[in-house]
PAROGU-171170 format. One record per residue (C-alpha): chain; residue in three letters; residue number from 0; x, y, z. Coordinates in steps of 0.02 Angstrom, whole numbers. Layout:
residues N
(A,ALA,NUM,(X,Y,Z));
...
end
This chain:
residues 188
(A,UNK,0,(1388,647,1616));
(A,UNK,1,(1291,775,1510));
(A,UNK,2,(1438,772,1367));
(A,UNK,3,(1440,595,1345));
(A,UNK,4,(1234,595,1313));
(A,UNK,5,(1247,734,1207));
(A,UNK,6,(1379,624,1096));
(A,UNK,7,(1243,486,1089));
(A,UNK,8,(1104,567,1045));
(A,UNK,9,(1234,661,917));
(A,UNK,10,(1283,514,839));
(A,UNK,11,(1132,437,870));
(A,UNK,12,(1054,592,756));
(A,UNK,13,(1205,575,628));
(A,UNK,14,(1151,378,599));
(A,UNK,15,(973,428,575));
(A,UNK,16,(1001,565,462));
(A,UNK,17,(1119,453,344));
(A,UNK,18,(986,321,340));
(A,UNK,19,(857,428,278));
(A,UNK,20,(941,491,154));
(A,UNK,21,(1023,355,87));
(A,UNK,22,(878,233,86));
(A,UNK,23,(723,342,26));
(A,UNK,24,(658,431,-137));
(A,UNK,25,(562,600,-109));
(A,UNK,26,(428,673,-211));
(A,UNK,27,(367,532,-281));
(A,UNK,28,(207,598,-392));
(A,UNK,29,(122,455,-445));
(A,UNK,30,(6,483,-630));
(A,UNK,31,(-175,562,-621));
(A,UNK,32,(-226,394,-743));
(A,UNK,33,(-214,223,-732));
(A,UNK,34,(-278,134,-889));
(A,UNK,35,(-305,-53,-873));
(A,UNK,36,(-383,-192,-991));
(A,UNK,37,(-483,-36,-1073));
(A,UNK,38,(-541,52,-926));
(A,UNK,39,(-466,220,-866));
(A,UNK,40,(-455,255,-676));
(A,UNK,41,(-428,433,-582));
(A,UNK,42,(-306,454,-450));
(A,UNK,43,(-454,491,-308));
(A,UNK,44,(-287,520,-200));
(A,UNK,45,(-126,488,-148));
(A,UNK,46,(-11,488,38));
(A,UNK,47,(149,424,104));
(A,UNK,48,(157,282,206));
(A,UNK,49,(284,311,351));
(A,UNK,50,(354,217,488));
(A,UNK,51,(444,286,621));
(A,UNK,52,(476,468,528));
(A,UNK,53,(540,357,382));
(A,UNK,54,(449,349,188));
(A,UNK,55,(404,177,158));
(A,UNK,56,(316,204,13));
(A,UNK,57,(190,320,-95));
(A,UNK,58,(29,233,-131));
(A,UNK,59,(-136,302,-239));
(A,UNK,60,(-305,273,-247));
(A,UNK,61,(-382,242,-411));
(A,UNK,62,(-578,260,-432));
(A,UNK,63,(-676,293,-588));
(A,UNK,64,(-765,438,-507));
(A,UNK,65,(-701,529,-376));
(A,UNK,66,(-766,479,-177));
(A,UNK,67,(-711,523,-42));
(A,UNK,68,(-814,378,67));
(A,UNK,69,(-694,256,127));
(A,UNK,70,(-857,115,171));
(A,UNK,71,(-923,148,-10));
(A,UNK,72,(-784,126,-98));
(A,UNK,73,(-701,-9,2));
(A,UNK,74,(-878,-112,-24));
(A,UNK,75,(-897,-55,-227));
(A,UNK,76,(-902,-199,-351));
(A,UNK,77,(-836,-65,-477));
(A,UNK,78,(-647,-69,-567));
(A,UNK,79,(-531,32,-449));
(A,UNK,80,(-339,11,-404));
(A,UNK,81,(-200,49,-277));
(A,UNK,82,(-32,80,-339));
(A,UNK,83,(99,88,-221));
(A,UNK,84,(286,147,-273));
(A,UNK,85,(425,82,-156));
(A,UNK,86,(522,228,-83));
(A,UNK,87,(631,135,27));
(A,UNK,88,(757,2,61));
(A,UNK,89,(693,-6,224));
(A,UNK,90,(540,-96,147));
(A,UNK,91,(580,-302,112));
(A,UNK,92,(455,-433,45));
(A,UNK,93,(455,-494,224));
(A,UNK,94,(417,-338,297));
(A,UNK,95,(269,-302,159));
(A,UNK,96,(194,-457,182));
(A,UNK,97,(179,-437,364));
(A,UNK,98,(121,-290,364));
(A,UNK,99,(-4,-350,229));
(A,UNK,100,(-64,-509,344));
(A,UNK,101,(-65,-388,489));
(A,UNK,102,(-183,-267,376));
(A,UNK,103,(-301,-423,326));
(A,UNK,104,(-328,-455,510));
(A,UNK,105,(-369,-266,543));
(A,UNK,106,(-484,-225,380));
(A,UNK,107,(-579,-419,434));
(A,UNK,108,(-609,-384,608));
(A,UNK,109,(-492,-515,637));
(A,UNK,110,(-601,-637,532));
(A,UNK,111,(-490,-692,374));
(A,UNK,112,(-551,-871,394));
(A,UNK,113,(-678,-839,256));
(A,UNK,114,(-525,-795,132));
(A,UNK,115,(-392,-877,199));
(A,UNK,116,(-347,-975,28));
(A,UNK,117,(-368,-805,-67));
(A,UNK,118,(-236,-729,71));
(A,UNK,119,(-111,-846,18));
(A,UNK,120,(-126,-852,-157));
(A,UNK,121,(-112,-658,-121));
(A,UNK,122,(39,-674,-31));
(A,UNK,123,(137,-782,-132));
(A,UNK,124,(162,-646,-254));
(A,UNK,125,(259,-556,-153));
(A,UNK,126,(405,-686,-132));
(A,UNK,127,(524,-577,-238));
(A,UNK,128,(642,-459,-154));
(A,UNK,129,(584,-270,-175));
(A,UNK,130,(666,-109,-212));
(A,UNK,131,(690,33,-225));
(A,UNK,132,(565,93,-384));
(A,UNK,133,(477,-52,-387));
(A,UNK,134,(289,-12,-434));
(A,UNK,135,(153,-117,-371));
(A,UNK,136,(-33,-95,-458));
(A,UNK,137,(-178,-203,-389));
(A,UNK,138,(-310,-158,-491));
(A,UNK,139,(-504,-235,-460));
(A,UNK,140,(-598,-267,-612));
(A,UNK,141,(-777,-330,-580));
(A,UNK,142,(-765,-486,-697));
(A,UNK,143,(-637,-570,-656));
(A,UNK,144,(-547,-506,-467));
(A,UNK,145,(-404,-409,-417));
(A,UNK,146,(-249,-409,-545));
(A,UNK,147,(-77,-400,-443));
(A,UNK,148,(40,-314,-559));
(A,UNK,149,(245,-297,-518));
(A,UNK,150,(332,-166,-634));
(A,UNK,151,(189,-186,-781));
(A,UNK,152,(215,-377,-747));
(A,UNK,153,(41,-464,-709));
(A,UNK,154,(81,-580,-578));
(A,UNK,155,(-84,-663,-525));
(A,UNK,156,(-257,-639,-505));
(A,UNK,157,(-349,-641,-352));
(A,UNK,158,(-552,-698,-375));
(A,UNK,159,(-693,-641,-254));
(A,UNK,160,(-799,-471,-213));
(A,UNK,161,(-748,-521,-14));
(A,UNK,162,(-558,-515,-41));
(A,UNK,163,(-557,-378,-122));
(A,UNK,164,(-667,-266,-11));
(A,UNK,165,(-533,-341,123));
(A,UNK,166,(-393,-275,21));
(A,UNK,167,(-431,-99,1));
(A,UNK,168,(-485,-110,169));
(A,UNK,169,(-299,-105,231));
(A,UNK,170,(-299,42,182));
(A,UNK,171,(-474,109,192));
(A,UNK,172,(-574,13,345));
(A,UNK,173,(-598,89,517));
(A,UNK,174,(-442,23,575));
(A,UNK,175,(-329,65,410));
(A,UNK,176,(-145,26,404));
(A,UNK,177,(-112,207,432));
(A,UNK,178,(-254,351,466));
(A,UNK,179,(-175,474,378));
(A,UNK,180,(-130,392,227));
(A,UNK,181,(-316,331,218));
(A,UNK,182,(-353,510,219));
(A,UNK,183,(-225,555,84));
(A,UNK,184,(-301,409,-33));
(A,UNK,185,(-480,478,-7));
(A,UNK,186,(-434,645,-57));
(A,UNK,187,(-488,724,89));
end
């Protein structure tokens, strides 16, 4: 009996290992500027998002000053941005938008009423498949609302101070997609 559950969890470990390293980029060091429409952001900070011991992707916080206070940030009418750089196949556009939707709800106290329309104009730019390399950038600018940008593609633009403080808040709220990537982001 003890052989044949030491073959499992062999095998088990063998199928594991091969997925890791066939689906996943390491190392990923994202730039220490973003410039955007004339305005230069500093990476504040940057993590891994993981999922089940896997790299799902390498995402950066962009300020114009460095802070390290996820409230004062996440509520800042100020030009800021996220980039995120896929690290794995494991990640699909269904997969990112749920765990997008599922971020909404968190960073809104379950209260995404107010933006709902805002959500799915949001969400509709991430129809396209995704892969590996692919380089998301949603940058915030004051004037005009939060720019969704695909591979230096501009994809959309999403209007209002509310969905935006929603957005980063998927990553920086009290209840953040992952603790220790909000962490990484603030630098701290």
């Amino acid at each position: 009996m003890k052989n044949k559950w030491q073959k499992i969890i062999s095998i088990l470990l063998i199928l594991i290992g091969s997925s890791l390293s066939l689906s996943t980029q390491a190392g990923v060091e994202l730039p220490k500027l973003m410039n955007y429409e004339g305005i230069e952001l500093n990476l504040n900070g940057q993590g891994t998002r993981t999922m089940f011991f896997v790299k799902i992707y390498e995402s950066g916080l962009y300020l114009e000053s460095a802070n390290s206070n996820a409230e004062e940030v996440t509520n800042q009418d100020s030009s800021m941005g996220i980039r995120l750089e896929v690290i794995s196949s494991m990640l699909t556009a269904e997969k990112m938008k749920k765990a997008i939707n599922e971020g909404f709800v968190k960073s809104t106290n379950d209260n995404t009423q107010p933006i709902a329309d805002q959500i799915s104009q949001f969400m509709a730019t991430l129809d396209d498949a995704i892969e590996v390399g692919d380089v998301y950038e949603f940058i915030y600018l004051p004037e005009s609302g939060l720019d969704v940008v695909r591979n230096s593609r501009h994809l959309d633009t999403i209007e209002g101070l509310d969905f935006k403080k929603a957005f980063f808040g998927i990553w920086l709220s009290d209840n953040p997609i992952q603790k220790s990537l909000k962490k990484a982001m603030l630098g701290s």
